[in-house]
N, C-alpha and C positions, 0 to 999 in steps of 0.2 A: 453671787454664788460662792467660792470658796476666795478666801481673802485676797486682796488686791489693792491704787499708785499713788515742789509744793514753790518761791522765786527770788525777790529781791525786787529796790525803788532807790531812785537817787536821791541823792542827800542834799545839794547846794544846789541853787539857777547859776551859777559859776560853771557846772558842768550841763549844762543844759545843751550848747553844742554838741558838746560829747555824745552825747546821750540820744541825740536824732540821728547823727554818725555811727552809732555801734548798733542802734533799734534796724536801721534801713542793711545795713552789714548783716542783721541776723535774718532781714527779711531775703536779701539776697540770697542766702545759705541755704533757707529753709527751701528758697523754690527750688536751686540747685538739686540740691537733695531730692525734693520729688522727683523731678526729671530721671535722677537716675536712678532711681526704685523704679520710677515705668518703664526705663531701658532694661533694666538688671530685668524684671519679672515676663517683657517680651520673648528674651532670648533663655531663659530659666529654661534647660530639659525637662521633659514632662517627664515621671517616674511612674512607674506602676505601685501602688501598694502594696507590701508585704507583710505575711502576719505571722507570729510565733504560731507552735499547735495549742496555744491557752488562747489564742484570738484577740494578742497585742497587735495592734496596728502602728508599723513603722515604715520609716525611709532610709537607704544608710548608701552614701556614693561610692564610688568606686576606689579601690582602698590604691592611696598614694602612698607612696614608697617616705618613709623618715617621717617620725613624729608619732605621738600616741591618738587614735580618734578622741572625737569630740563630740560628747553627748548631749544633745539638748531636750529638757524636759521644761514643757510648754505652761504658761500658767493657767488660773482655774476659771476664767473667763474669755479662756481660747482651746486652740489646740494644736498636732503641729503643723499647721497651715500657717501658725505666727510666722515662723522662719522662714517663710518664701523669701522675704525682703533681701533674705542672707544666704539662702539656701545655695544661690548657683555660684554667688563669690568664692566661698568660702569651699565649698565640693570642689574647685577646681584645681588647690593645691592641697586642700587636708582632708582626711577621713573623715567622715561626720554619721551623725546616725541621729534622726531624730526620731522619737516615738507619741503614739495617741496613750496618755494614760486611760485607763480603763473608767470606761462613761464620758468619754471624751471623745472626739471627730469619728475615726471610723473603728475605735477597741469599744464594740458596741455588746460584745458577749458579757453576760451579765454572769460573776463570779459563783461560782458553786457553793461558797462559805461566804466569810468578810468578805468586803474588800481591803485587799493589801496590796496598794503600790512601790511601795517597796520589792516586794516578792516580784512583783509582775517585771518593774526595771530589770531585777536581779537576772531573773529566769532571761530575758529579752537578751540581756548580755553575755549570758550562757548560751542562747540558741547563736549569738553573731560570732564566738571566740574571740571575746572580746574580754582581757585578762587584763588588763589598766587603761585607764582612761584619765581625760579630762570630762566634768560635770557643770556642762551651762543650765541654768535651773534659772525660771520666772515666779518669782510671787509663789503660787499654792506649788510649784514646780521647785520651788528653792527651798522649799522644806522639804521635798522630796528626795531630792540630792543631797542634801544633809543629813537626811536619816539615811540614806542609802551609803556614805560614806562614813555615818559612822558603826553602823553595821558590819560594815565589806571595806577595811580601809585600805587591805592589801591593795582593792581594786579601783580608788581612786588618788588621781595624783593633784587634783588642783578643784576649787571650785571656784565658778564664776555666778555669782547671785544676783540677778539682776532684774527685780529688786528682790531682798529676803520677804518673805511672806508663808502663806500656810501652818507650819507648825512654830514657824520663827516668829509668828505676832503673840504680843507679852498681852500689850494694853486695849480695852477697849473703850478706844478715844472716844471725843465726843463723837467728828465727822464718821467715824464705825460706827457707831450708834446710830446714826441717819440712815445710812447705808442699809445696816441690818431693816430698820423698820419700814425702810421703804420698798425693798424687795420681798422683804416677808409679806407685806398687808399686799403688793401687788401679785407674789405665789398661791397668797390665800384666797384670794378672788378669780382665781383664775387667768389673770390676765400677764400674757408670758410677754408682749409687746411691753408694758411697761415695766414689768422684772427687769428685760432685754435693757432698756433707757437706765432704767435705775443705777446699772452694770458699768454701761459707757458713761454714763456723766460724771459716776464716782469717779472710776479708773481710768477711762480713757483723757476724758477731762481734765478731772483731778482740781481740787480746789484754786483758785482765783483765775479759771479760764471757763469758757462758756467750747461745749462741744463744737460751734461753729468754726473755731479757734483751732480745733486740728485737723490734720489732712482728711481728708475724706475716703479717702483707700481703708486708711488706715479701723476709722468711726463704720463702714459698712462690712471690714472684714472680722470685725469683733463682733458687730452684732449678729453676724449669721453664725459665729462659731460658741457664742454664748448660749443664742435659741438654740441650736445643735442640741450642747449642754442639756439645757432642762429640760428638750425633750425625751431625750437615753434616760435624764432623771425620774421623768416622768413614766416612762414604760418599765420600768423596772418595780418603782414603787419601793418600801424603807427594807435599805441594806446595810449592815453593821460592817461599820471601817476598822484595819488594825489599828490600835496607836503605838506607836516607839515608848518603851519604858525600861528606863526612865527615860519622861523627855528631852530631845534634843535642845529644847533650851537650857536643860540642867545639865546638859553633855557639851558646851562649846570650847569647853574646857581639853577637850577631847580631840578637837579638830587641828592635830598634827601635822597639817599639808596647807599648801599658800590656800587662802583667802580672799578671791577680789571682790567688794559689794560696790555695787554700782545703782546710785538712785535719785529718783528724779526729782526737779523743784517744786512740783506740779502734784506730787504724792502725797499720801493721808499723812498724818502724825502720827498712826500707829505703825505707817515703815518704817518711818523714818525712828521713832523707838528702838525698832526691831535692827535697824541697821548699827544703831548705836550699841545695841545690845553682844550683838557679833561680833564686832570689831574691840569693843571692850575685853570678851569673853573667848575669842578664838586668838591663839596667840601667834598665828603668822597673817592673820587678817591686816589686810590695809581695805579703804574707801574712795571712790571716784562721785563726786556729784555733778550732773547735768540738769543746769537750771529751767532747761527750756524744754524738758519733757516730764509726761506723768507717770504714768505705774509699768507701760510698755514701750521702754528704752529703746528698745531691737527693734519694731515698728517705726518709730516716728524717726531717727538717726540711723537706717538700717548700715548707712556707707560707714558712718563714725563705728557702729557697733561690730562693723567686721571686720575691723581695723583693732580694735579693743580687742575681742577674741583671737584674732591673730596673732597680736603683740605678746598677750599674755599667753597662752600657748610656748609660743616659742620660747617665752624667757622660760616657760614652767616643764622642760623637758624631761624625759625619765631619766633616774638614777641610776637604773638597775642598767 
């Protein structure tokens, strides 16, 4: 659907020890980690949904005293059900506000003009009085927060990319190129199940891992939020999107405020471009890479990744 998520191998049988010691170390981790997604998602307060008067569909906690919120915009083969994983940690000492971009989970009102996501973020953080923020952006959501700070930069104080994608992809790599033709010949036949697979094996996957290979929470909560997707795509039928111009790749030069991209091992080569391209070209950007995940970091590491937005947050406090 809209863009979206690469490892490493040991060198010497000298570390061959090594190397069953650290494999069985990240197996321990990894169940770890499940375990406490299905704690954290047990006790997660149920929210009602909330909608701007344009028919955004958001979540926003209860607002904690010190610290600016923290916005997260979901990527383009989710929605924001992504953040459950994080949603009750992270609500319990910071402000947060997650929203459905439009044609997404439940912002199912179909735009009167274009669609402009931008506009819709903008307006969403006018209807919350929400005057600076931090901006957590996924994949087709990271180009969103991008273009939405460089737009409104009064109104953003930090982004957190993770991974860059949407407006942020330069190349269209080989593995893009599979991707595109297999989703396409499976949208053209109608068949939304294999769209769905095409989705997850890309991204959720992500090259030298087989689907079987990640948690299964995670492989069943993407595909129902992906079919979501193309069916709003589907009942709508072709709607013209705004673009940023000039675009935000010729604008990262622009991007005056901290930086953090965070991307996976397991992701395409054209993020990983794209990551490279940011960090190049934004000039208070730094990079984090986790080798053991694909295109959705926040998913598969939810404990790691609430710990990351914490940290960063707090080092990226307001000025004003």
């Amino acid at each position: 659907m809209a863009a979206h998520p690469p490892a490493g191998l040991l060198r010497a049988a000298s570390d061959q020890v090594l190397h069953r010691c650290t494999a069985v170390g990240h197996r321990l981790a990894a169940t770890v980690e499940s375990l406490v997604r299905r704690l954290e998602q047990t006790r997660r307060p149920m929210t009602a949904t909330s909608y701007t008067p344009s028919g955004i569909a958001y979540d926003g906690s209860a607002p904690q005293e010190g610290g600016l919120p923290v916005v997260f915009i979901h990527a383009g083969i989710a929605d924001r059900r992504m953040w459950d994983p994080i949603w009750g940690d992270l609500a319990a000492d910071r402000t947060v506000v997650r929203v459905d971009l439009r044609g997404f989970g439940e912002s199912t009102t179909r735009p009167d003009g274009g669609l402009d996501h931008v506009a819709d973020v903008l307006s969403t953080l006018e209807h919350l009085g929400v005057t600076r923020c931090h901006l957590v952006g996924a994949s087709f959501g990271s180009g969103v927060a991008t273009e939405v700070a460089l737009t409104r930069p009064d109104l953003v104080q930090s982004l957190l990319l993770c991974p860059p994608g949407g407006s942020l992809l330069a190349e269209l790599t080989p593995d893009l190129r599979r991707f595109f033709d297999a989703e396409k010949a499976a949208l053209a036949s109608g068949d939304l199940d294999a769209a769905v697979e095409a989705n997850v094996t890309t991204w959720v996957a992500g090259p030298g891992r087989s689907v079987s290979e990640v948690e299964p929470s995670v492989v069943s909560a993407v595909r129902l939020m992906q079919r979501n997707a193309f069916e709003i795509a589907d009942s709508w039928g072709e709607v013209d999107e705004a673009e940023l111009e000039p675009p935000a790749l010729e604008r990262l030069g622009d991007l005056d405020l901290p930086v953090l991209v965070l991307v996976g091992g397991h992701d395409l080569d054209t993020t990983h471009d794209a990551a490279r391209r940011v960090c190049a070209g934004a000039p208070r950007a730094r990079r984090v890479d986790w080798d053991d995940v694909a295109h959705l970091p926040s998913m598969e590491r939810p404990v790691g990744f609430a710990a990351l937005v914490r940290d960063w947050t707090a080092g990226e406090k307001s000025s004003s």
